[in-house]
N, C-alpha and C positions, 0 to 999 in steps of 0.2 A: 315476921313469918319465917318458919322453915326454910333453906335455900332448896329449891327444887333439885333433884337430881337425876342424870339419868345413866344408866348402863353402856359403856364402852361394846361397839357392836364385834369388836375384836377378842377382847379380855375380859370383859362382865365387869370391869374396875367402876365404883360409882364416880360420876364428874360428871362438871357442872356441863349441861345443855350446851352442843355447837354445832356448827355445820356441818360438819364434815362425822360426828357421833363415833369420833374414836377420842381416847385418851392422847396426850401428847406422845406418848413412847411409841404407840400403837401407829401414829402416825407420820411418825420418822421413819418407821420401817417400813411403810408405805411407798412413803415420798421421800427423796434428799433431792432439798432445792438449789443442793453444789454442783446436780452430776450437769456435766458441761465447760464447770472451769477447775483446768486447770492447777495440779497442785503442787508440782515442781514446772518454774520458768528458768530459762537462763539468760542473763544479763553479762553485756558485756563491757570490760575495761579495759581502758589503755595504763599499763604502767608507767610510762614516759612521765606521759603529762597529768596523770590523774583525773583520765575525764570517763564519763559513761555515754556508750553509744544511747542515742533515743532515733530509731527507725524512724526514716530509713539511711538516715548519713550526716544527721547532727549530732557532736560529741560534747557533754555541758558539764561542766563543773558541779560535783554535788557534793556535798557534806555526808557523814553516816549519818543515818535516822533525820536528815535533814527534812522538808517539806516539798524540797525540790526533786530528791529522791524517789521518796513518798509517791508523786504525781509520776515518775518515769515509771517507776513498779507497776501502779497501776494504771496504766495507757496497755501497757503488757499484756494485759489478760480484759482491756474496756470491751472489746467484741464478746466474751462470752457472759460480764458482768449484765449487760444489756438484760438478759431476762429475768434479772431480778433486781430488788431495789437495795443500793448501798446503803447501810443505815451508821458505819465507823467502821474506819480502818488507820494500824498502827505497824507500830515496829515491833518485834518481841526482841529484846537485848539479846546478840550473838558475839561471841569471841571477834576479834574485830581482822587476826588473820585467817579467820575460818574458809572464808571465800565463799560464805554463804549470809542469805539476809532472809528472816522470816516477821513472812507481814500477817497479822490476825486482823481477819475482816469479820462483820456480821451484816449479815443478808435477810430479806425478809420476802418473801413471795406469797404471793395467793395460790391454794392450794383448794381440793375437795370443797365443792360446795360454797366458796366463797371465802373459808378457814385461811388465817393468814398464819403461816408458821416463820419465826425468826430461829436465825442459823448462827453457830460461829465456828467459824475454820481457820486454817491457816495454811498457808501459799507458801513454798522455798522457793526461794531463788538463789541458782547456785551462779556464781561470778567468774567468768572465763576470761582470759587473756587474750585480748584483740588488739597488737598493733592500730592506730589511728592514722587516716594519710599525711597528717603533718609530722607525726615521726615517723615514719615510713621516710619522706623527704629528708629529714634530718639525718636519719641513720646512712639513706643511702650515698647523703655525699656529695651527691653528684646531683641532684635534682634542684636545682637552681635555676629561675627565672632571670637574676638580677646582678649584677656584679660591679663591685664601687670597689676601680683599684686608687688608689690613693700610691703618691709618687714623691719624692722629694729628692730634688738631685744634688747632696750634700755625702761630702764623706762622716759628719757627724750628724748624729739623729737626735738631738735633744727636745726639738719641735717636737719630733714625732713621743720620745716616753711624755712629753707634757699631751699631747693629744690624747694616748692612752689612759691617762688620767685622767681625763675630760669622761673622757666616751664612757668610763667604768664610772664616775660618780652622777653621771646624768640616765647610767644606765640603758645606753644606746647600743650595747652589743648583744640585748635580749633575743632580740630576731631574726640574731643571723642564724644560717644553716652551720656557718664553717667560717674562719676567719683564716688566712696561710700568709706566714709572712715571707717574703722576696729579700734578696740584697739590696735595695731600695725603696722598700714599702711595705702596704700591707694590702689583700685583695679579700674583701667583706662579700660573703656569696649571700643572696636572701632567695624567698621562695616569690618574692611579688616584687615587681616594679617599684610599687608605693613605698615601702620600705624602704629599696633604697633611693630612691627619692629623697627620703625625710633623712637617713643620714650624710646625701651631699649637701642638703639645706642647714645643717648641722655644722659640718664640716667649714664651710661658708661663715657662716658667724663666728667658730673659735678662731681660727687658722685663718690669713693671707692666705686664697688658696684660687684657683681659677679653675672650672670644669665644663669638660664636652661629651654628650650622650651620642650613642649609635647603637642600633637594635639590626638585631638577623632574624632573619623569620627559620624557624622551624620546622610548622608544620601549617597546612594550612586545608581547613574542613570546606568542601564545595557545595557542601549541600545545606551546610548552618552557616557556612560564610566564619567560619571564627576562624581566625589566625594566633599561630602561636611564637612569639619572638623572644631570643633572649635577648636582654637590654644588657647594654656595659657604659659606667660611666666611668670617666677616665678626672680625677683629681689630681691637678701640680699645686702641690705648697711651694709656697717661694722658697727659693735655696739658698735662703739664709737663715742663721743660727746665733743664739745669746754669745755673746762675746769673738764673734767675728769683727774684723776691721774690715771695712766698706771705704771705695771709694765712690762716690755718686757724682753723677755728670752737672756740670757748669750750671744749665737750665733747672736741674731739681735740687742744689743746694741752694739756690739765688731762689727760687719758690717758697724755700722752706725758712727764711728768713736770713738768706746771705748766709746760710753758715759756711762753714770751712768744708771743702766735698771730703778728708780722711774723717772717718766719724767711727765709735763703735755699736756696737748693735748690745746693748743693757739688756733687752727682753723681748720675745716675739710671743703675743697672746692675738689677738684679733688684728691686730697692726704691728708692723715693726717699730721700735722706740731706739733710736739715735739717742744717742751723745755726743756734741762736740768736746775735745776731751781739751784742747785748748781756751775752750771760752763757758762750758757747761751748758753751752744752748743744746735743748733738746728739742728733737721733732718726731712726728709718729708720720706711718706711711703707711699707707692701708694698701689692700692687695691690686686695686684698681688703678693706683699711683703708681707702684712697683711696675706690675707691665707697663705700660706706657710710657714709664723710666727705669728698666733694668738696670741694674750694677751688680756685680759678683763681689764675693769675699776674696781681700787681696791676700790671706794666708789659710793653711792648711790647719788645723786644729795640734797636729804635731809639731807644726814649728812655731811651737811659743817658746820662748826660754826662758831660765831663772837669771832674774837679774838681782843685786841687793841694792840696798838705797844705803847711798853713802850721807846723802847730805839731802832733806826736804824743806821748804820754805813753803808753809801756806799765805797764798798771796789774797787783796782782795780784789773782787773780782773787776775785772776789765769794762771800761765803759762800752757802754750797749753801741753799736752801729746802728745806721741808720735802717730801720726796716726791720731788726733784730726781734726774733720770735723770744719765749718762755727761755727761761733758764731754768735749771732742778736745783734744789734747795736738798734733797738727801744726798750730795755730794759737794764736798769742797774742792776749788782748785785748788794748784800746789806745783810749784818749780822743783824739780829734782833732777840729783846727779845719781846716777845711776851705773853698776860696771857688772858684766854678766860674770856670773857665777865659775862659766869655764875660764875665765881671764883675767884671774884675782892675782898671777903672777905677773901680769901686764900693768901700766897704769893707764892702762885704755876707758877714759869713761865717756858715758853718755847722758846729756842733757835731756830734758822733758819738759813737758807739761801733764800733767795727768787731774783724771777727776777723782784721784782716790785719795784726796789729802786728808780724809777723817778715818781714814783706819790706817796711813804709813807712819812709820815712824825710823829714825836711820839703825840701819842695821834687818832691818826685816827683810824676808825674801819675796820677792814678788812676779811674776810671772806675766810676760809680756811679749813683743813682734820686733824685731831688729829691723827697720825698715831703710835703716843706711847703709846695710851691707848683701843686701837681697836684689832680687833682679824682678821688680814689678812687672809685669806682663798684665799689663789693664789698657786697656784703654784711654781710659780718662786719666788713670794715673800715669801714663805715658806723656801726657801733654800738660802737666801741671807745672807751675812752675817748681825748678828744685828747693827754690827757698820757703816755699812754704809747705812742701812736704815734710813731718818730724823724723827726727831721728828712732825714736822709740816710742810706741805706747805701749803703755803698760793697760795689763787686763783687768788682772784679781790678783788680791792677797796669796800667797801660795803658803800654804799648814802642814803639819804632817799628816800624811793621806791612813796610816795604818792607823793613827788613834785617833782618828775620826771614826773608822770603821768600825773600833773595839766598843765607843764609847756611845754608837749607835742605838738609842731604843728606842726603832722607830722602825716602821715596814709598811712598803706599799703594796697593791693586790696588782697584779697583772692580767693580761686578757690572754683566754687560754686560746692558742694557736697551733696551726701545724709551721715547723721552722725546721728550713731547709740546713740547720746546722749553726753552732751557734759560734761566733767566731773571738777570739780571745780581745781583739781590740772593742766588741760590743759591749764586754762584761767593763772595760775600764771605761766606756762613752754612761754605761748604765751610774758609774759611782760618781763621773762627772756632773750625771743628773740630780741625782740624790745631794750631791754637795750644794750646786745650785739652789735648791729647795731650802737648804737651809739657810742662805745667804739671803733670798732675795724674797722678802715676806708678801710682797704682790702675788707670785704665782703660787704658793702656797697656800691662800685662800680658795684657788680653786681645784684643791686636789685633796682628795681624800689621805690622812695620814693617818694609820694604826699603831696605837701602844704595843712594842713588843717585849711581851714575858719575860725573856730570855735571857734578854738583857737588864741588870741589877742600875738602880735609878741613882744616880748622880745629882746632887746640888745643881742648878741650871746658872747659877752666880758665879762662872772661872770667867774673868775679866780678860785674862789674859790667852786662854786656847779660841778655837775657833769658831765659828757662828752658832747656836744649838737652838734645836726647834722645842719649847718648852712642854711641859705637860698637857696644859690647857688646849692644847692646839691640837689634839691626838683624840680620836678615836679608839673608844676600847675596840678589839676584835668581835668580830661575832665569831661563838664557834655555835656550827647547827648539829647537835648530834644528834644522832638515830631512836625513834623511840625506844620505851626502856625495853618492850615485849619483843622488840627488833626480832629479825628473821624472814620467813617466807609469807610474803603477802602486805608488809608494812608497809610497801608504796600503796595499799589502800586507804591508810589513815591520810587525812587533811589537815 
């Protein structure tokens, strides 16, 4: 049968029979089921952090044309949407530093007579720059709740750049405001207690370290009862360092298996690790022993000297006393004469024991503590007896320090800091650390190390130069570069 038809009561156009007895054009211009929302909003961004505010003071993480987006856009304009029914809505592709986002919806309402007419428009939204309060805190500096100074009363810092390396590969310096470093430390500012909370608990597992918290109040609200405090917790590392000689008191080397109390300090990671350098017994001392048993280092980090070795004899090793702990198996004893470097016109020599008899050999120079012509101011080593105090221990192999440096293809990342001035003895405590790393392959597993470009790659097989950290063992760098369309607005891309 025929389709009925009837006359449009606006335009005389024939169409099919409806309620409302207009054509559809006839009845757009009647009715627009948009008027009410909306067709430019403005949305706002943090460039800092890349978040979008969602009203009235949550800032979230959104992707472009995400869904996450999507849902903040529209919460935007949900109070005028209310009178009509959403039937889709999208993105329409925009430059992506434009600063602007347009979203294509279609709507559909009841209209005339029952007549339901479907719509499609599109919403701008244009993107403004709004600081968020947690850069706001950041920028300003000073807006700190929490503050973890960390302390070590050492003239050398090698604890501390091995700590550095902790905190940058565990990625724990994410949340500070401001990190400043002191002549003795470093002081970690945060916005929350909890934070630094987590990094003294940190602190704590890598490092021998002991801590005490005290809070000041601020400010304080009478009528909500909230109070505002800033917290400070105060961190001492023990102040000792890898290749210190230690004298330890009567009671804590008879604990530790009778060793000998002159010892040297191998490595400081979560405990200190002893060597007795006359018998290879090692012990570790964790930060809870240390108090309880202080001992200071009985030399200064500059007064090591160059000694050469005239004459070594690898011995085997001495029978175990009674009660006698572990011995280490990565070092050999070894009897040596030894005569310092300033004295070669003297025939002044000195006798040892050392634990380095797998890397000496005579004539090499080595670097070590004259301890028979020094004036011990200890304690414990005041009261020892003389005969069992040694003449000399020897530390480390001593190399050439510039073709180490040359021959360098390796670099580590630092924590960026405000530093009150950088002093020329820190830059040579920094290559002492760097050497270290390469010598002593325990704390090198737990430090990030980067291949560096710049330096042209050498054979890792010279038998005869100094320690070298291989390939394998290196990180390529990340470099993050800026998108390719960089410019103004690209902190919007995710």
């Amino acid at each position: 049968p025929a389709l009925v038809r009837s006359l449009c009561c606006q335009c005389g156009v024939p169409i099919p029979p409806n309620a409302a007895n207009m054509c559809v054009g006839c009845l757009r211009c009647q009715v627009d089921i948009t008027e009410g929302i909306p067709k430019q909003v403005t949305v706002h961004f943090c460039k800092q952090c890349e978040r979008y505010l969602q009203p009235p003071g949550t800032w979230i993480q959104c992707a472009l044309e995400s869904r996450e987006l999507l849902a903040l856009c529209l919460k935007k304009i949900k109070a005028s949407l209310s009178r009509v029914r959403l039937i889709d809505a999208g993105f329409i592709w925009t430059e992506p530093h434009s600063k602007r986002l347009k979203l294509k919806l279609t709507v559909q309402k009841e209209v005339i007579n029952g007549a339901v007419l479907q719509q499609i428009f599109v919403v701008e939204y244009m993107v403004q720059s709004q600081m968020c309060e947690d850069c706001h805190r950041i920028e300003a500096k000073d807006f700190w709740k929490a503050v973890v100074q960390v302390r070590q009363k050492t003239l050398h810092k090698k604890t501390f750049y091995y700590l550095e390396q902790l905190i940058l590969k565990h990625r724990l310096h994410q949340n500070t405001l401001r990190i400043k470093e002191i002549h003795d430390g470093l002081d970690f500012y945060y916005s929350s207690k909890q934070h630094a909370q987590k990094m003294v608990d940190f602190l704590q597992c890598t490092v021998p370290a002991r801590s005490k918290s005290s809070q000041r109040l601020i400010s304080h609200d009478i009528h909500s009862n909230v109070y505002n405090y800033k917290s400070t917790f105060s961190v001492e590392i023990v102040p000792i360092c890898k290749d210190n000689v230690v004298c330890l008191s009567p009671k804590l080397a008879q604990s530790l298996g009778n060793m000998s109390q002159i010892c040297v300090c191998i490595r400081v990671t979560s405990t200190i690790h002893l060597i007795d350098p006359s018998t290879l017994q090692i012990a570790e001392i964790d930060g809870n022993t240390y108090w309880r048993h202080p001992f200071n280092s009985l030399f200064h980090p500059k007064q090591l000297e160059e000694f050469i070795i005239m004459d070594i004899n690898r011995v085997q090793e001495k029978r175990k006393g009674a009660g006698a702990g572990a011995r280490s198996n990565k070092h050999t004893l070894a009897e040596a004469w030894v005569r310092k470097t300033s004295e070669l016109d003297t025939d002044h020599q000195y006798f040892c024991n050392t634990h380095l008899g797998h890397i000496l050999n005579p004539g090499d120079l080595v670097l070590g503590f004259d301890l028979a012509n020094c004036n011990l101011n200890d304690e414990f080593a005041n009261k020892m007896n003389p005969h069992h105090i040694p003449d000399v221990v020897l530390i480390k192999k001593s190399y050439d320090r510039s073709k180490r440096q040359r021959r360098r293809n390796w670099k580590l990342k630092e924590l960026e800091r405000d530093r009150e001035g950088m002093d020329t003895d820190d830059e040579r405590q920094y290559q002492d650390f760097l050497e270290d790393l390469e010598e002593d392959e325990a704390i090198r597993k737990n430090v990030n190390i980067y291949r560096n470009a710049d330096v042209p790659v050498e054979s890792d097989t010279d038998d005869d130069g100094p320690p070298r950290i291989s390939l394998a063992e290196m990180l390529e760098d990340l470099h993050i570069s800026q998108d390719a369309t960089g410019g103004e607005g690209a902190s919007m891309m995710t």
